[in-house]
C-alpha positions as CSV (number, residue, x, y, z in Angstrom):
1,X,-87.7,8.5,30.5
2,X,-89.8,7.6,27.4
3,X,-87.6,6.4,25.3
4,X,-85.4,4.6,28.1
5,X,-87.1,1.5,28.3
6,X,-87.1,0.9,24.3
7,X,-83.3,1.6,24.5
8,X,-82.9,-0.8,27.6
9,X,-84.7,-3.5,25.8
10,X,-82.6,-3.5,22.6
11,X,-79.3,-3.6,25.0
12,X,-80.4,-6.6,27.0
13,X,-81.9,-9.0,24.8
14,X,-79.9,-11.8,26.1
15,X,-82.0,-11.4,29.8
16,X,-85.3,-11.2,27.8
17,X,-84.9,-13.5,25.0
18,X,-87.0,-16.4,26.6
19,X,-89.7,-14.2,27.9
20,X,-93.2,-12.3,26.0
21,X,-93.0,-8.8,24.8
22,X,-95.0,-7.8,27.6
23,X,-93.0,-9.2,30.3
24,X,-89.7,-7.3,28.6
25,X,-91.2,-3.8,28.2
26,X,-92.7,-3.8,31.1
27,X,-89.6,-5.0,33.4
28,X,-87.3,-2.2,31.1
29,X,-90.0,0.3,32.4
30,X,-90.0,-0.8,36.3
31,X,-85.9,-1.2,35.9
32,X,-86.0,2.2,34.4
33,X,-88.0,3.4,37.3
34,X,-85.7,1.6,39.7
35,X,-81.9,3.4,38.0
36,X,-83.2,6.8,37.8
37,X,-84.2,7.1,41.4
38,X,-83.1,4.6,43.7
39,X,-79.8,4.0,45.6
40,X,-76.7,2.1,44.0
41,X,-76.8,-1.5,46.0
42,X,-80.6,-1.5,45.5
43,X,-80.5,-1.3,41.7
44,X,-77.3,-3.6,41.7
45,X,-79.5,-6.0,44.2
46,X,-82.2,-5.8,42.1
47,X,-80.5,-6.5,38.5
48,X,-79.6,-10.0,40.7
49,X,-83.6,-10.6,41.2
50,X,-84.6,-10.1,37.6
51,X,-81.9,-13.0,36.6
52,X,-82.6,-15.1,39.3
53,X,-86.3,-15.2,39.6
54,X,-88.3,-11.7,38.9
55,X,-88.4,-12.2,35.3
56,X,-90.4,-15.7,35.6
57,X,-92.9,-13.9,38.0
58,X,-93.6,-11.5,35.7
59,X,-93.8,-13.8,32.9
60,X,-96.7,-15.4,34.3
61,X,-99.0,-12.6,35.3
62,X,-101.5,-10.9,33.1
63,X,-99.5,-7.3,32.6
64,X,-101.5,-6.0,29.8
65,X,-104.1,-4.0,32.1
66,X,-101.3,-2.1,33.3
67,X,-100.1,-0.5,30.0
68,X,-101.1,2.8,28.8
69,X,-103.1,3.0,25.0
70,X,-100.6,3.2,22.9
71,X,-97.9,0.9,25.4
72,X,-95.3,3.5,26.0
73,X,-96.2,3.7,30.0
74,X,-97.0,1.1,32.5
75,X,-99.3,1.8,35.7
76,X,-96.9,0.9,38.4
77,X,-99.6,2.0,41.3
78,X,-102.1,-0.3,39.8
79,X,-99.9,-2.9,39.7
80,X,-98.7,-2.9,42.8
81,X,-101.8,-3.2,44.5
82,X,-103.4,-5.2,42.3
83,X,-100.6,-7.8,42.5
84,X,-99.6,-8.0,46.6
85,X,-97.7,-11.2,45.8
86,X,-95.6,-9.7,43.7
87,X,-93.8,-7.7,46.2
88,X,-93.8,-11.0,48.1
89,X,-91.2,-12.2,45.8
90,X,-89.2,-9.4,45.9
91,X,-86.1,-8.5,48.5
92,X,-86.4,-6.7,51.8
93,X,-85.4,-3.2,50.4
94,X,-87.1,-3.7,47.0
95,X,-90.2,-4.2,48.3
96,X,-89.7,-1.3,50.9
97,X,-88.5,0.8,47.9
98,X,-91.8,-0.1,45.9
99,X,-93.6,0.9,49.0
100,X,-92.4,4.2,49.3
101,X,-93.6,4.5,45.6
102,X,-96.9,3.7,45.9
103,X,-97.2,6.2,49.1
104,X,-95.2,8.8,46.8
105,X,-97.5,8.4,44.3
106,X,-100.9,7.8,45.9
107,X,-103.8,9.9,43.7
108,X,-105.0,10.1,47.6
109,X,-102.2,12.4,48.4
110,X,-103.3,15.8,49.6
111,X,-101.5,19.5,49.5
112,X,-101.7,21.7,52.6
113,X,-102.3,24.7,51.1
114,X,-100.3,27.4,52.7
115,X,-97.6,25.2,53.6
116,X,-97.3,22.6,56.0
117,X,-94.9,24.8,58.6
118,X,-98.9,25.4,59.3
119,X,-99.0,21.8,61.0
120,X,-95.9,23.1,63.8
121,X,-97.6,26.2,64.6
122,X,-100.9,24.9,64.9
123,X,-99.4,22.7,67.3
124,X,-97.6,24.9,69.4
125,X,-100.5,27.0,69.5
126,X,-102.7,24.1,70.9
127,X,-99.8,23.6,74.0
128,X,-100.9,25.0,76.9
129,X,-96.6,25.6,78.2
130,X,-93.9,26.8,77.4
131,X,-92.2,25.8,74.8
132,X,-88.1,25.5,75.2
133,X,-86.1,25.3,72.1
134,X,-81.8,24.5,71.7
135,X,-81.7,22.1,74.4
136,X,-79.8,19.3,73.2
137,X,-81.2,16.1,74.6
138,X,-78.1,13.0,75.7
139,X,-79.9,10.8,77.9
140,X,-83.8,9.3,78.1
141,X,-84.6,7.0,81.3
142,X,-87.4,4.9,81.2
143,X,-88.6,4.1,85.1
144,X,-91.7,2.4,86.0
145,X,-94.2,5.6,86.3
146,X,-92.2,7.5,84.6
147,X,-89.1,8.8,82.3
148,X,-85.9,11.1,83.2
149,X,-85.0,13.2,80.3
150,X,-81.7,15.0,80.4
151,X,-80.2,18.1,78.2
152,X,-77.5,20.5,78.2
153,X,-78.5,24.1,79.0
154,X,-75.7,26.6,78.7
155,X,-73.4,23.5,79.2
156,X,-74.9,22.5,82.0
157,X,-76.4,19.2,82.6
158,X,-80.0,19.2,83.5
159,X,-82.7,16.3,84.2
160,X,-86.4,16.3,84.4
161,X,-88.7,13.5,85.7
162,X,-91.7,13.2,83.2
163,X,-95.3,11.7,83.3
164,X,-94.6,10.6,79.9
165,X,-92.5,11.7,76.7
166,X,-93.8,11.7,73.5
167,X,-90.1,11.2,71.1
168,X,-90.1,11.8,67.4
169,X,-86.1,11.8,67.4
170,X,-85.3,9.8,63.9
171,X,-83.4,6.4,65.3
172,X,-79.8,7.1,63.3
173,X,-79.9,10.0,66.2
174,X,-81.7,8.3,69.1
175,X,-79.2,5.6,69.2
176,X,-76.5,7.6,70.1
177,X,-78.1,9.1,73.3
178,X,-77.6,7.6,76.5
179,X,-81.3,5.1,77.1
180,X,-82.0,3.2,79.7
181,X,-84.8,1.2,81.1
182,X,-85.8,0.4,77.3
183,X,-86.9,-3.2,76.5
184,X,-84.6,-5.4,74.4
185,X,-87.3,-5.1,71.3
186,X,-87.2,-1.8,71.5
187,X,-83.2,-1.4,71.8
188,X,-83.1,-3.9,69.2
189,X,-85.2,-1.3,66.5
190,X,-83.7,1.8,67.4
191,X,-80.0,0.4,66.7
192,X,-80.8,-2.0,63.7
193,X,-83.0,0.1,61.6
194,X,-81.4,1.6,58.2
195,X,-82.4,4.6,57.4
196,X,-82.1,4.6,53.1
197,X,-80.5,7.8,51.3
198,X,-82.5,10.2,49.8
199,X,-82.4,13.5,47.6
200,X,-85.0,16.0,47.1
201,X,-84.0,19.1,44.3
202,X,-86.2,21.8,43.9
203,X,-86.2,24.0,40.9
204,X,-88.1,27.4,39.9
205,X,-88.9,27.6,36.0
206,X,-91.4,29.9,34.0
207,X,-93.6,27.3,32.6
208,X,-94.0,23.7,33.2
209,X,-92.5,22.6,29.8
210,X,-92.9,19.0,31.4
211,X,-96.4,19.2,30.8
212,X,-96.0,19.7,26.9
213,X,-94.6,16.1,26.6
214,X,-97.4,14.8,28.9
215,X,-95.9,14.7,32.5
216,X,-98.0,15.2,34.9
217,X,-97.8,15.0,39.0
218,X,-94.6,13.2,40.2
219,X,-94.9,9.7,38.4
């Protein structure tokens, strides 16, 4: 990851030849950050923003706050937040992308210590009935003072009328159960919103070796 950025800089010197030191390195570090971990049309989309406009943003902010002592990283976080206008410039899903890094790498996260399966049985402590689990929900009604939810029990359709439901189905599922009496906004989000792809590896080791060459946290 280091040395990434030095290499990419020596390979594209005909994108970067009409722009400051600064601007290059710092571009090879955030389209280093942008290959190693985002998906393929992003990084494609985004090689078409550096040519096309990106690279003349860049070239006229002040990046040297946001370079480490000795300039081999660059404080994406700060940078970010310090320049909103930025992300302004960029596309739809390279400035989501950049959001998700600046939540993913917020010094204000915090670790539930225990593990967070703490949060679900917390909560189905604090319900006061029973709790039914493996019913496969196909349909959600919306009626004026109140919603129908249906689900399959033992193959068997059943329906219940509701005072209210609170759903935290994702949308790429929601959308292919049976809805009714939702507004057109509404319809609209569930069936238009992209979910983006996304990996998580974990690994066991017997030391964090990482640390020896000065990585720390998940930056």
């Amino acid at each position: 990851m280091k040395d990434a950025p030095r290499i990419f800089d020596q390979q594209d010197r005909g994108i970067f030849s009409a722009y400051s030191e600064k601007t290059r390195l710092f571009t090879a570090w955030l389209k280093t950050i942008v290959d190693a971990i985002a998906p393929g049309a992003l990084r494609a989309s985004f090689e078409q923003d550096l040519k096309s406009h990106l690279l003349d943003e860049l070239e006229r902010l002040y990046l040297e706050p946001f370079f480490s002592e000795d300039g081999s990283t660059i404080d994406l976080q700060g940078f970010l937040k310090s320049h909103l206008d930025f992300r302004d410039s960029c596309s739809k899903a390279l400035d989501m992308f950049l959001g998700d890094i600046l939540a993913e790498t917020s010094h204000d996260l915090w670790q539930l210590e225990g593990g967070i399966y703490q949060l679900i049985e917390r909560l189905a402590a604090a319900i006061k009935a029973p709790i039914q689990c493996h019913r496969e929900v196909v349909a959600l009604g919306v009626q004026e003072d109140s919603v129908e939810v249906s689900w399959l029990e033992n193959g068997q359709l059943q329906t219940r009328s509701c005072d209210y439901v609170l759903c935290t189905i994702p949308f790429s599922i929601l959308k292919k159960i049976e809805l009714s009496g939702f507004d057109e906004q509404k319809l609209a989000s569930i069936h238009n919103i992209v979910y983006c792809p996304a990996t998580k590896v974990g690994f066991h080791c017997t030391e964090p070796f990482w640390e020896k060459e000065g990585i720390r946290g998940q930056k």
